[in-house]
Phi, psi and omega in degrees: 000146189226153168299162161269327168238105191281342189281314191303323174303325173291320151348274177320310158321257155029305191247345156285323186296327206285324183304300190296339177312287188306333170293332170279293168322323174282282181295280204125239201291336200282326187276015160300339206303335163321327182275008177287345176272024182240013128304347184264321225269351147301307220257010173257330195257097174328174215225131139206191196290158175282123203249346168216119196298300168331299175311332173280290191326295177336296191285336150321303195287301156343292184306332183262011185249311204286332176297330169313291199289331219269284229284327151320294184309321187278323224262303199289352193236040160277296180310320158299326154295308160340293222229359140226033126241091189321321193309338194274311169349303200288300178293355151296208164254104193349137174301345205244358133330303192283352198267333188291333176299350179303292174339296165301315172329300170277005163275291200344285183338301184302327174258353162285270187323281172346302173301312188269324175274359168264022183237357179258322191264335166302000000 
């Protein structure tokens, strides 16, 4: 089963992401509990059968690979801020702040890359 409208879904995905960024920032590790609202999104979105599967799967495996590499990129050049330009270091932000964004970081990601390749095969 698939959403019926896959642009709202990524939407959604989106905005549930960008809210928990802020919500982390803001509470810290307590503003994960925001990502319990990407548990609502069956009871917002229809539903329907997958009418040729190879083609979803495809298109899964994209969305979820190029959100990998983005949400990788983001990590090696954290680590890289971290641990060789000290001067930058200081002005971040506590390390386990940045670590808890990842996850929202990767719905966002996931529903931007999602949104634009699904705009591509429409």
């Amino acid at each position: 089963m698939k959403y019926k409208n896959l642009n709202l879904a990524f939407l959604f995905e989106i905005i549930i992401g960008f809210g928990c960024i802020i919500s982390v920032s803001v509470l810290g590790f307590s503003g994960l509990i925001s990502l319990a609202l990407i548990g609502l999104k069956p009871f917002f979105l229809e539903r329907e059968p997958i009418s040729d599967e190879k083609k979803y799967w495809r298109f899964s495996y994209r969305v979820m690979l190029s959100s990998l590499i983005i949400i990788s990129l983001f990590i090696i050049s954290i680590f890289i801020l971290i641990n060789f330009v000290p001067s930058l270091s200081k002005k971040l932000p506590p390390i386990d702040k940045i670590l808890y964004l990842l996850m929202p970081f990767f719905l966002m990601t996931r529903g931007v890359i999602g949104f634009i390749y699904n705009q591509k095969i429409e």
